[in-house]
Backbone and ligand atoms as CSV (ligand in chain L), in Angstrom:
chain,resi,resn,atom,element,x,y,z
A,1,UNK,N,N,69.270,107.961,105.789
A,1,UNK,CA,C,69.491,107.793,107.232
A,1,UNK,C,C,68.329,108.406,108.006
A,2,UNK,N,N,67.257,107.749,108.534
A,2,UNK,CA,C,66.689,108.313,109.964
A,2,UNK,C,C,66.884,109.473,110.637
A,3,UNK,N,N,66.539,110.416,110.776
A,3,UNK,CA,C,66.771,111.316,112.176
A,3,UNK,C,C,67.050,110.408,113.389
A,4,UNK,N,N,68.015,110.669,113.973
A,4,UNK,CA,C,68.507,110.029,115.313
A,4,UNK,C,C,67.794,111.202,116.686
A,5,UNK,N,N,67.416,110.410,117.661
A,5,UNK,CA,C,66.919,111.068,118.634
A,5,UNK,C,C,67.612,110.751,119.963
A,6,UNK,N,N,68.100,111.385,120.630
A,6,UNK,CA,C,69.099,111.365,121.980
A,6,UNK,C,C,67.966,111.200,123.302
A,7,UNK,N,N,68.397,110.081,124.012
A,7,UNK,CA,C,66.866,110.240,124.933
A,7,UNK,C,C,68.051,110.282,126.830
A,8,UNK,N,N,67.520,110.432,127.240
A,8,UNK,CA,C,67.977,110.023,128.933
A,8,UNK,C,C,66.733,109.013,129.533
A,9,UNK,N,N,67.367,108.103,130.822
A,9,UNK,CA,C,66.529,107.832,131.289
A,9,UNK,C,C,66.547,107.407,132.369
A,10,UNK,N,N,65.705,107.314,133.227
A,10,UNK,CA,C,65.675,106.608,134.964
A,10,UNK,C,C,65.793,104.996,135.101
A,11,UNK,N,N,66.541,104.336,135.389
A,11,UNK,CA,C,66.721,103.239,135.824
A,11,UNK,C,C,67.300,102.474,136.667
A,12,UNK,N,N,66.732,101.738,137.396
A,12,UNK,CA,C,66.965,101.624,139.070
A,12,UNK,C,C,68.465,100.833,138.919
A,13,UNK,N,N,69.387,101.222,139.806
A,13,UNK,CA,C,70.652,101.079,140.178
A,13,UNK,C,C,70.973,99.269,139.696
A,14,UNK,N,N,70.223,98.577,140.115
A,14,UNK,CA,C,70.128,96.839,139.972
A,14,UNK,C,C,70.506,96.885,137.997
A,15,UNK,N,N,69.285,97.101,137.473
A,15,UNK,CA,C,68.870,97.286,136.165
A,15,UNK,C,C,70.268,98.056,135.462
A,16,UNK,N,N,70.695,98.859,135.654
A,16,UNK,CA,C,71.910,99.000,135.190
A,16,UNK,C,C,73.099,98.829,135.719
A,17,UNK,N,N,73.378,98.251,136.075
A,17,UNK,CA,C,74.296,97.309,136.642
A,17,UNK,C,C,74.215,96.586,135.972
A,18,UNK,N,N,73.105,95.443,135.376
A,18,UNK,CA,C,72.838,94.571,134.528
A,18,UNK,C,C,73.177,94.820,133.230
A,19,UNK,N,N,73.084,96.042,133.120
A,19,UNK,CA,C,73.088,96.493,131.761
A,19,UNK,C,C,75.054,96.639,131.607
A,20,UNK,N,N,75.823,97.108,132.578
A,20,UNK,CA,C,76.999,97.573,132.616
A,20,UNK,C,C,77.743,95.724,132.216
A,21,UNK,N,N,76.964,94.825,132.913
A,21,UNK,CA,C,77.715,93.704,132.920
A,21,UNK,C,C,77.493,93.029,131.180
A,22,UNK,N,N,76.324,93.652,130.876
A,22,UNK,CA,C,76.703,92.635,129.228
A,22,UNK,C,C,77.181,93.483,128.520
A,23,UNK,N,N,77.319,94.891,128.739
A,23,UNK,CA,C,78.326,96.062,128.291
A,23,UNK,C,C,80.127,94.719,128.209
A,24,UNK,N,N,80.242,94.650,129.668
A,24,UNK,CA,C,81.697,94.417,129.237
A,24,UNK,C,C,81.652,92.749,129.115
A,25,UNK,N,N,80.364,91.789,128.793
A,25,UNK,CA,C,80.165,90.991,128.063
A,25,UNK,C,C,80.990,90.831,126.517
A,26,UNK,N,N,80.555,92.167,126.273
A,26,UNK,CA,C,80.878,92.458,124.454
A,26,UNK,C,C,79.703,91.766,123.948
A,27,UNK,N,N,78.525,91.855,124.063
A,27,UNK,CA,C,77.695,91.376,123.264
A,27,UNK,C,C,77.255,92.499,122.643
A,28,UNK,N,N,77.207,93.561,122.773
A,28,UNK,CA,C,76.801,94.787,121.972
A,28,UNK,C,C,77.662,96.024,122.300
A,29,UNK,N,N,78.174,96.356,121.104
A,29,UNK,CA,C,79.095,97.439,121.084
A,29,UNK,C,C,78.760,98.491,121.579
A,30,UNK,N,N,77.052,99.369,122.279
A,30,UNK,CA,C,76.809,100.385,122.932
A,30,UNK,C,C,75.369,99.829,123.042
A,31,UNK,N,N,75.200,101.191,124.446
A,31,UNK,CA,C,73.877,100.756,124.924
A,31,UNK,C,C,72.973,100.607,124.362
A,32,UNK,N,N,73.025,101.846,123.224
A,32,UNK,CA,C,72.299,101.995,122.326
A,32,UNK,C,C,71.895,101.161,121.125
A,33,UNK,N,N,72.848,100.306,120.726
A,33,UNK,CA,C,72.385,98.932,120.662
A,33,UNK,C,C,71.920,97.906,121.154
A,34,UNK,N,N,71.973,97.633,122.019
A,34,UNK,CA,C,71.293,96.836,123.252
A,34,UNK,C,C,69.523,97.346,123.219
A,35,UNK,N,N,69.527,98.439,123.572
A,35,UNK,CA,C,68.211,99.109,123.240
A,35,UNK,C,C,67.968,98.902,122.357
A,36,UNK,N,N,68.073,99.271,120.769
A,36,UNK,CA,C,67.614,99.308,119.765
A,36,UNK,C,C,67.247,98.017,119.906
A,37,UNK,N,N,67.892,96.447,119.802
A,37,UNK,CA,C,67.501,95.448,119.935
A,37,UNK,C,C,66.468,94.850,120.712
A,38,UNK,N,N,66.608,95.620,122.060
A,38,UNK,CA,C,64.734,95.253,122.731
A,38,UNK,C,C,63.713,95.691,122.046
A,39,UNK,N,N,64.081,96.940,122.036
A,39,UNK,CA,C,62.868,97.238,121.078
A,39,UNK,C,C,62.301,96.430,120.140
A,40,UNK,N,N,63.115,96.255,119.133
A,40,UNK,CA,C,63.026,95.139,117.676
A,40,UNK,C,C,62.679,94.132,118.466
A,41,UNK,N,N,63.163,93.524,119.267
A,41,UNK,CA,C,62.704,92.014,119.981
A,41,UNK,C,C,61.458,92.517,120.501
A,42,UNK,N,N,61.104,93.529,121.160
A,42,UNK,CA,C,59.801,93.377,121.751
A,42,UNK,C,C,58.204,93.325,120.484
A,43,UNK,N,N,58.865,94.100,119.382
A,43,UNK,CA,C,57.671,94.649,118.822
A,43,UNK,C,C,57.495,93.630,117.662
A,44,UNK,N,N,58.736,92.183,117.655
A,44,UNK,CA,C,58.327,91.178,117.052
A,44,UNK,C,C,57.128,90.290,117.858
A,45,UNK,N,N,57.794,90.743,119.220
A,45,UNK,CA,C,56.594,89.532,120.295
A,45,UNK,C,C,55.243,90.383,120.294
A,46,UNK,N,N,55.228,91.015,119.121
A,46,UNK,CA,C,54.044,92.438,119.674
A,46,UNK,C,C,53.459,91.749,118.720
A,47,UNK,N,N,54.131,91.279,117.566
A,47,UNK,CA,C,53.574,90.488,115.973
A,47,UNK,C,C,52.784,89.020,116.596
A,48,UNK,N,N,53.697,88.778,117.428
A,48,UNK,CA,C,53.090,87.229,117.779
A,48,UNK,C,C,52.245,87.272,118.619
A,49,UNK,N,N,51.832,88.329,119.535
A,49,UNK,CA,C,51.137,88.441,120.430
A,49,UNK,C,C,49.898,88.313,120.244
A,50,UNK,N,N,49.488,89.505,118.702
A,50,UNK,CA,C,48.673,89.972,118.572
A,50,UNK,C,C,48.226,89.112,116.988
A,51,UNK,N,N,48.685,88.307,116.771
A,51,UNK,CA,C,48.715,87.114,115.429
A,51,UNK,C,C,48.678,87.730,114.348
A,52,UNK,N,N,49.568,88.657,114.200
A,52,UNK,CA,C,49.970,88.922,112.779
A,52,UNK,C,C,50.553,88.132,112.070
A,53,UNK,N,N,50.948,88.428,110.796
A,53,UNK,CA,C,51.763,87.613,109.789
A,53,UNK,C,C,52.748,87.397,110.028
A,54,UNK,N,N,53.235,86.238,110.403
A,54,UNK,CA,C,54.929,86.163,111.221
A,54,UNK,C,C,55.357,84.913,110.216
A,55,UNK,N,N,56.930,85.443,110.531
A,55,UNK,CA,C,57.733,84.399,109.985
A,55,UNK,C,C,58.530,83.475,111.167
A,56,UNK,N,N,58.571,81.881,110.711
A,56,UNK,CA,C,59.542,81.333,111.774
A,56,UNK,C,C,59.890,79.945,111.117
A,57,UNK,N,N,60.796,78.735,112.016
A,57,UNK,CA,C,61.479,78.389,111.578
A,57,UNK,C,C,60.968,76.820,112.605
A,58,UNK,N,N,60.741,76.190,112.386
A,58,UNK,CA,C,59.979,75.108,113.080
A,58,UNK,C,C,61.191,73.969,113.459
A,59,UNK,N,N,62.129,73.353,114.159
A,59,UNK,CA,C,63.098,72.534,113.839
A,59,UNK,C,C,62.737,71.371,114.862
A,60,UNK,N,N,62.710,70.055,113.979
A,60,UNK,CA,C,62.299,68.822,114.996
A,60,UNK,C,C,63.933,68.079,114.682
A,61,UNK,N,N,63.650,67.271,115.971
A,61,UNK,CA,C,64.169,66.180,115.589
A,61,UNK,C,C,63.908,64.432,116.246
A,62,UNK,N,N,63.831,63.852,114.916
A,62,UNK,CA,C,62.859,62.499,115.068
A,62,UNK,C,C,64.460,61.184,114.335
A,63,UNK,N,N,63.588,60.076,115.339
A,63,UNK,CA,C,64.252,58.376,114.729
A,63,UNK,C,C,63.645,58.426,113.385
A,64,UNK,N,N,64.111,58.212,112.355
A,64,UNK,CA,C,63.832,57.915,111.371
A,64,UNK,C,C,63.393,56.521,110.395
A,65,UNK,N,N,63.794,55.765,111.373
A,65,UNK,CA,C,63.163,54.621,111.634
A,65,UNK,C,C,61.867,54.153,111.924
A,66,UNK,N,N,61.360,55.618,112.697
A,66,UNK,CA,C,59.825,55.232,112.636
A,66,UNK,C,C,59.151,55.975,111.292
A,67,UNK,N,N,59.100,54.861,110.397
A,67,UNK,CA,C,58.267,54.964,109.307
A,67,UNK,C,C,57.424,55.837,109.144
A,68,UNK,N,N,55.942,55.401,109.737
A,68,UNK,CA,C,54.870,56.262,110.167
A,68,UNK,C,C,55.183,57.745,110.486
A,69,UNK,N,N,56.294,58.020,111.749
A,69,UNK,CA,C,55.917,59.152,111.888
A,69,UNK,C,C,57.038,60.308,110.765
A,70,UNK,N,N,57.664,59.987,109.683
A,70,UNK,CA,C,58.090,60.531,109.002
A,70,UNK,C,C,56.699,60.664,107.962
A,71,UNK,N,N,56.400,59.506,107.663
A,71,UNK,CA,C,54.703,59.808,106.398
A,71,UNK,C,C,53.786,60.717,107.440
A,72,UNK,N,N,53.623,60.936,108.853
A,72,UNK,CA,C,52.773,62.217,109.122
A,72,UNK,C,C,53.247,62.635,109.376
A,73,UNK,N,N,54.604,63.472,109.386
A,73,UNK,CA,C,55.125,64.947,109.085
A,73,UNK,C,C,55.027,65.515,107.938
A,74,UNK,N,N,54.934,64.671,107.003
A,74,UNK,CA,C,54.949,64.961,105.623
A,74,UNK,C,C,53.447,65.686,105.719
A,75,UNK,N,N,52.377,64.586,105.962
A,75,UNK,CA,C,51.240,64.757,105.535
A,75,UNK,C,C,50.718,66.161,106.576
A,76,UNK,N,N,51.207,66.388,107.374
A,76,UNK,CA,C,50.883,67.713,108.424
A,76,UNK,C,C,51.366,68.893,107.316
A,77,UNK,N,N,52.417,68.658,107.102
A,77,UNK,CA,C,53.388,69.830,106.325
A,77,UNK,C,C,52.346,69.908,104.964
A,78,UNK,N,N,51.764,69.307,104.033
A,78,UNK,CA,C,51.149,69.252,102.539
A,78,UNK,C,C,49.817,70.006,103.260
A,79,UNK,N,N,49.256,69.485,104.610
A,79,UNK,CA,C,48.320,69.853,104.979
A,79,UNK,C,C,48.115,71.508,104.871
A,80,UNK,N,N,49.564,72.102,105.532
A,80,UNK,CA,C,49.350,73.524,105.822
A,80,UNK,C,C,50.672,73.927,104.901
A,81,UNK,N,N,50.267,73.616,103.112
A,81,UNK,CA,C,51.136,74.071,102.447
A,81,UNK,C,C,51.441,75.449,102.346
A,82,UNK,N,N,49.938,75.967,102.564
A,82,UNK,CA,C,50.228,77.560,102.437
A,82,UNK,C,C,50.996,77.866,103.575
A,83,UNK,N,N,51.508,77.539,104.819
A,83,UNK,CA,C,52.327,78.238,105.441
A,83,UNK,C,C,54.009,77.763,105.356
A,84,UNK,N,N,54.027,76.542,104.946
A,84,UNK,CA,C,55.259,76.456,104.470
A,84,UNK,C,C,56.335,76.748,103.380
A,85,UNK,N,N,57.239,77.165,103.697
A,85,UNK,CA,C,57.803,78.016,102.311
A,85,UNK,C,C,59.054,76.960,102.007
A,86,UNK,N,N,59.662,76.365,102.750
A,86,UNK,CA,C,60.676,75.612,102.489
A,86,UNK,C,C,60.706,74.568,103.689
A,87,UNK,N,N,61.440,73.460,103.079
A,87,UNK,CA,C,62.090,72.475,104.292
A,87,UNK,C,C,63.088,71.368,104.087
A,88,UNK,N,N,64.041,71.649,105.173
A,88,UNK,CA,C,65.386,71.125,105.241
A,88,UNK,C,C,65.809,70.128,105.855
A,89,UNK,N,N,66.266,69.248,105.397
A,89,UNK,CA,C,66.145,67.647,105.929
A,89,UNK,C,C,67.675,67.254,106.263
A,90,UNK,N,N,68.227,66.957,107.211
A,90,UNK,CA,C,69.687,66.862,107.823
A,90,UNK,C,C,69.338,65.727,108.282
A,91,UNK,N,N,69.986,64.530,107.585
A,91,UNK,CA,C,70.458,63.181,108.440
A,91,UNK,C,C,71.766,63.043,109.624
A,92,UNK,N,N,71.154,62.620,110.916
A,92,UNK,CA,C,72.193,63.348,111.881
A,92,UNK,C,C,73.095,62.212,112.299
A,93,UNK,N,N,72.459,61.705,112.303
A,93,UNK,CA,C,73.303,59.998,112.040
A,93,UNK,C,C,72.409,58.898,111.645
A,94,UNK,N,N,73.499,57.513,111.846
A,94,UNK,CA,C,72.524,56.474,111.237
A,94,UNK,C,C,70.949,56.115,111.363
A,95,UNK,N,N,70.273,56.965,112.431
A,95,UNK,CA,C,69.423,57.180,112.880
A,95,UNK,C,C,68.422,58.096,113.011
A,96,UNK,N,N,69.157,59.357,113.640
A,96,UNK,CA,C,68.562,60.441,113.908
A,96,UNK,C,C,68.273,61.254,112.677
A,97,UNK,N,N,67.218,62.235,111.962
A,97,UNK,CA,C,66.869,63.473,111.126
A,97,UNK,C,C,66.396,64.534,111.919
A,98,UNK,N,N,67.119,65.599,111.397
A,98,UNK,CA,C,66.551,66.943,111.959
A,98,UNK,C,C,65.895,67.750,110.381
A,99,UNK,N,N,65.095,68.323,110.960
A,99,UNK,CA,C,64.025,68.937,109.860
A,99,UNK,C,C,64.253,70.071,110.407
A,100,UNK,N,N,63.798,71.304,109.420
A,100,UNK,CA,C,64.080,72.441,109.770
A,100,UNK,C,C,63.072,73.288,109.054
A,101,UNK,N,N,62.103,73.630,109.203
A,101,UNK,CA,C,60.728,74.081,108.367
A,101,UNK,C,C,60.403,74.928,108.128
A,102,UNK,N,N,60.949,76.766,107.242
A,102,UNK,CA,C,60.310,77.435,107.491
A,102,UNK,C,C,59.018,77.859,107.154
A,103,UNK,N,N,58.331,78.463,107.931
A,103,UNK,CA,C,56.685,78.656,107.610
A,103,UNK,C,C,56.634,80.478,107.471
A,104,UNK,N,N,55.515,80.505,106.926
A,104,UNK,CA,C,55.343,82.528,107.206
A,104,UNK,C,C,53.704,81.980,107.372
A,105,UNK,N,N,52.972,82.670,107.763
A,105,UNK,CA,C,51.530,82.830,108.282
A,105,UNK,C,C,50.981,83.729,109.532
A,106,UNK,N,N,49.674,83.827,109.895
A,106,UNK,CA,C,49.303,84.567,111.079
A,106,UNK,C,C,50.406,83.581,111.695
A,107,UNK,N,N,50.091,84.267,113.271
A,107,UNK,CA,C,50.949,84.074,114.333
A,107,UNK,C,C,50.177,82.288,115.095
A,108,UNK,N,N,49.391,82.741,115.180
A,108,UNK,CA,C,48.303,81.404,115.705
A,108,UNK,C,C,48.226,79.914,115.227
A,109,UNK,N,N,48.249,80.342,113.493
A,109,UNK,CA,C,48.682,78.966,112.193
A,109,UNK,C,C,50.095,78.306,112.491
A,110,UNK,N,N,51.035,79.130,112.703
A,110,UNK,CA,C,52.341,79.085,112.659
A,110,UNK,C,C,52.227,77.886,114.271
A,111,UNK,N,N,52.164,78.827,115.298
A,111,UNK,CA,C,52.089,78.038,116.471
A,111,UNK,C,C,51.518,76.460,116.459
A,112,UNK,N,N,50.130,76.448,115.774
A,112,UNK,CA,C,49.426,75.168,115.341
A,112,UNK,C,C,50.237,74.080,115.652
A,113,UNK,N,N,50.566,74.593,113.852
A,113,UNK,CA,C,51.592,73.521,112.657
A,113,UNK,C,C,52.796,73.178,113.997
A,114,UNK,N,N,53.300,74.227,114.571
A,114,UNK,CA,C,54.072,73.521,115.513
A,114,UNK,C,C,54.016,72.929,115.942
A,115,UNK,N,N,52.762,72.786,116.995
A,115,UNK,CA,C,52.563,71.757,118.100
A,115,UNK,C,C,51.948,70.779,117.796
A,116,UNK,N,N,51.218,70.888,116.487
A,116,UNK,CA,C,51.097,68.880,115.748
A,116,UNK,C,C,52.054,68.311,114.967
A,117,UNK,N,N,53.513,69.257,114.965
A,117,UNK,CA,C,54.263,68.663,114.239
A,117,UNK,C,C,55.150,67.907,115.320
A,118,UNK,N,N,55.473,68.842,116.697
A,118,UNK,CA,C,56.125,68.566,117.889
A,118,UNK,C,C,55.607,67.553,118.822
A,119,UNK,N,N,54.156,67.365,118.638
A,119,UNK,CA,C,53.601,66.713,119.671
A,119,UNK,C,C,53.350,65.231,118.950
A,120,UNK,N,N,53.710,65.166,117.622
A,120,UNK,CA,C,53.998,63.583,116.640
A,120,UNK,C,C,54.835,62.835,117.826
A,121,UNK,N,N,53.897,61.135,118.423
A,121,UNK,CA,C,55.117,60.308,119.039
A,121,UNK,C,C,56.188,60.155,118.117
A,122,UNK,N,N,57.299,60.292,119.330
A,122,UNK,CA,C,58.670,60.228,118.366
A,122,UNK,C,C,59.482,61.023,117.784
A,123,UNK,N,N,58.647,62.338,118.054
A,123,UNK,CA,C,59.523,63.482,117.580
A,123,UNK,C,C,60.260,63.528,119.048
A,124,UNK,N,N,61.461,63.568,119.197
A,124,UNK,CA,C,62.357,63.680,120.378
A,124,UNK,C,C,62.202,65.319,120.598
A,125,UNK,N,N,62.382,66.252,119.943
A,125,UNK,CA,C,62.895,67.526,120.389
A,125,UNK,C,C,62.314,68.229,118.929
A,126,UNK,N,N,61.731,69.020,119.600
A,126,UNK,CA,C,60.928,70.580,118.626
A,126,UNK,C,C,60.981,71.960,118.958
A,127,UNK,N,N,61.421,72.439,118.283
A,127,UNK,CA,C,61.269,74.096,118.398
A,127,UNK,C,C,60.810,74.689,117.975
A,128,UNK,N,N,60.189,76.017,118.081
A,128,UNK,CA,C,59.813,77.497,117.304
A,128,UNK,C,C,60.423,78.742,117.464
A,129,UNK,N,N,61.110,78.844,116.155
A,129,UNK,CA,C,61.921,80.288,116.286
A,129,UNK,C,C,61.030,81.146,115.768
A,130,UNK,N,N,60.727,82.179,116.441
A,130,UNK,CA,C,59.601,82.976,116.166
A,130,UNK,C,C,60.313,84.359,115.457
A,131,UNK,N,N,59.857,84.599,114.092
A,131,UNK,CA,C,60.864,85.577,113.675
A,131,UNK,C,C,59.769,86.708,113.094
A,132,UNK,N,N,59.918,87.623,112.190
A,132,UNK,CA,C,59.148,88.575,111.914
A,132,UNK,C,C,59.628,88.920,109.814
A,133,UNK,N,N,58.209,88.701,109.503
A,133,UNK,CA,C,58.140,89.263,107.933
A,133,UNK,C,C,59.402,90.967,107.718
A,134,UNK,N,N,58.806,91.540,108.647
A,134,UNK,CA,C,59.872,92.466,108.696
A,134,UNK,C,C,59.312,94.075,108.831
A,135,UNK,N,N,58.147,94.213,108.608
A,135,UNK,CA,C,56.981,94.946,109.099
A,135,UNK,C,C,57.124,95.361,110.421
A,136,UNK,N,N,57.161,94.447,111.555
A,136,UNK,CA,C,57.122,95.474,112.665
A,136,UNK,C,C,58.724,95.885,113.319
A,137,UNK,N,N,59.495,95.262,112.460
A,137,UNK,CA,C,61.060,95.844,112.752
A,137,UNK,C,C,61.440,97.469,111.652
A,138,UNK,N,N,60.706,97.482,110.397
A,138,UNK,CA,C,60.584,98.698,109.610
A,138,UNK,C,C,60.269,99.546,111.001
A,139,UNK,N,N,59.357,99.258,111.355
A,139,UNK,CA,C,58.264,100.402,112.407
A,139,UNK,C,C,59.035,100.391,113.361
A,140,UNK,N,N,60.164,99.573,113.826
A,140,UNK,CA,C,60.682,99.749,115.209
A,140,UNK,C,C,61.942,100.580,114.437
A,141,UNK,N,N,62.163,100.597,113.218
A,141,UNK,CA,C,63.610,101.938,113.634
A,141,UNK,C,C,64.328,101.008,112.807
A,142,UNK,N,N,64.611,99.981,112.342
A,142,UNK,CA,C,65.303,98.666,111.739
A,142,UNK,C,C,65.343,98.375,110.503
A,143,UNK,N,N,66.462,98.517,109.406
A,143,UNK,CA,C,66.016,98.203,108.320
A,143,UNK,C,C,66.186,96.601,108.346
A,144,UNK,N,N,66.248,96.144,106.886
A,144,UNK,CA,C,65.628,94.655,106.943
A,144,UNK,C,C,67.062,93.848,107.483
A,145,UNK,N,N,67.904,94.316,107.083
A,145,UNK,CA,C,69.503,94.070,107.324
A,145,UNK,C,C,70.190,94.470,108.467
A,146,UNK,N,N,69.123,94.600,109.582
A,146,UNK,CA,C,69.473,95.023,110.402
A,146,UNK,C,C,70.485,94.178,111.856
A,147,UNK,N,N,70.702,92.861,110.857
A,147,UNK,CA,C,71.415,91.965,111.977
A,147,UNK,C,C,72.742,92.002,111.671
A,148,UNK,N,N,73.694,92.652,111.342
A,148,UNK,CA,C,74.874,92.981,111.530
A,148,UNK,C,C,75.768,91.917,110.638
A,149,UNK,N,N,75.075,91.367,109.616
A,149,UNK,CA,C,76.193,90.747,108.939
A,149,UNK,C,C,76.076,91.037,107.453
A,150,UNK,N,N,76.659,91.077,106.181
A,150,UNK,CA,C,76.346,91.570,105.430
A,150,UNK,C,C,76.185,89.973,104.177
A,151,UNK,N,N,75.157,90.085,103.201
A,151,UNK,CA,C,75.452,89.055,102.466
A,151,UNK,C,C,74.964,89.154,100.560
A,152,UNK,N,N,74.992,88.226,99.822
A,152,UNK,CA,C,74.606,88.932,99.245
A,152,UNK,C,C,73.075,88.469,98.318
A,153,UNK,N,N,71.835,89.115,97.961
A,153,UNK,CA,C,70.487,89.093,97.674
A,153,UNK,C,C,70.188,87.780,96.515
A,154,UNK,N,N,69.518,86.476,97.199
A,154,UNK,CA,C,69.467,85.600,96.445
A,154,UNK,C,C,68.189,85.647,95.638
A,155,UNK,N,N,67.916,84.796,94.531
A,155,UNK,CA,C,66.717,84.859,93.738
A,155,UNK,C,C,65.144,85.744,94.808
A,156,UNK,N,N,64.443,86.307,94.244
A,156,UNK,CA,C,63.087,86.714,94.987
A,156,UNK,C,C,62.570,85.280,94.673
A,157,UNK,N,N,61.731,85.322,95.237
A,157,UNK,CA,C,60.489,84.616,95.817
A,157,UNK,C,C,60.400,83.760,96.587
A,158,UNK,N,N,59.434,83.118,96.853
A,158,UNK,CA,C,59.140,82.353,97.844
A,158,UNK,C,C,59.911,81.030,98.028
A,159,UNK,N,N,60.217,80.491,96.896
A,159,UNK,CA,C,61.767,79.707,96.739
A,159,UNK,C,C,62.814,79.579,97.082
A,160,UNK,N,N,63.352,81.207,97.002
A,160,UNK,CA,C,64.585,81.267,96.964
A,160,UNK,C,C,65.156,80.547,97.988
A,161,UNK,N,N,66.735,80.424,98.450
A,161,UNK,CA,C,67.312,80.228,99.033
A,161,UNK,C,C,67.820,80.977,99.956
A,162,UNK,N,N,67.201,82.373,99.628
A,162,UNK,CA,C,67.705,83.465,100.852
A,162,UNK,C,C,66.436,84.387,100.924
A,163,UNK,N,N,65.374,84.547,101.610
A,163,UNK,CA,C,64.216,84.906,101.631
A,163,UNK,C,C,63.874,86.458,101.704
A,164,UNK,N,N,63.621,86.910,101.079
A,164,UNK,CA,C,63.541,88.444,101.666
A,164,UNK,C,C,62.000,89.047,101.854
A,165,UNK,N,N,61.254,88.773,102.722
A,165,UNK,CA,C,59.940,89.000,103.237
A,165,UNK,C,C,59.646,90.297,102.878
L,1,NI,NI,NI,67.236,61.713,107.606
């Protein structure tokens, strides 16, 4: 266990107020969770900021019907094999596929691969979940399990089905 450190602090009347209302939200059981979590959220955007090695999760979704632009997703993805570690293919109906891609790389590669995978005519809808190897959440106070659900440790490596960075 960590040494725990007790802090106080100044914050303008508005600002906590804000804070009192996702208190009785129930999205976090104490303030002090709430905090702990900016933190961790900030010092992941500190990873991406500054293009470290980040992990994330790329999710399109395209007609599948257009031929072509399923053969250049492919060929984007083989392109930047080294940043892809896995990818998940969901037929959403008779039509629609959602892909789900995760990548690990600098912060900058990662972004790339996004926006020539997102900016393919025909991709309807793209995202980037920007997540973290786990490096700057160690340093923020966080162990790796630090998201509140418990599960249990699938094969290592880069394969696996449950990733552990
Ligand atoms: Ni499909």
């Amino acid at each position: 266990m960590p040494a725990l450190v007790r802090l106080s602090m100044s914050l303008d009347q508005s600002l906590n107020d804000r804070i009192d209302r996702m208190m009785r939200e129930g999205r976090y059981a104490s303030r002090s969770e709430l905090f702990r979590e900016l933190v961790r959220r900030r010092a992941v955007e500190a990873e991406w900021d500054g293009n470290r090695e980040a992990l994330g999760t790329i999710t399109l979704v395209y007609d599948h019907d257009n031929r072509t632009l399923s053969r250049k997703l492919t060929r984007a993805q083989h392109r930047h094999h080294g940043n892809v570690l896995a990818a998940t293919h969901v037929h959403l109906d008779r039509h629609l596929c959602a892909e789900m891609i995760m990548v690990r790389g600098k912060a900058r590669q990662i972004r790339e691969l996004a926006d020539e995978l997102g900016h393919q005519k025909g991709v309807l809808h793209s995202a980037l979940s920007m997540s973290s190897t786990g490096k700057a959440l160690r340093a923020a106070g966080g162990d790796a399990h630090g998201h509140g659900h418990a599960h249990p440790h699938g094969p290592r490596g880069r394969k696996g089905a449950h990733a552990h960075p």
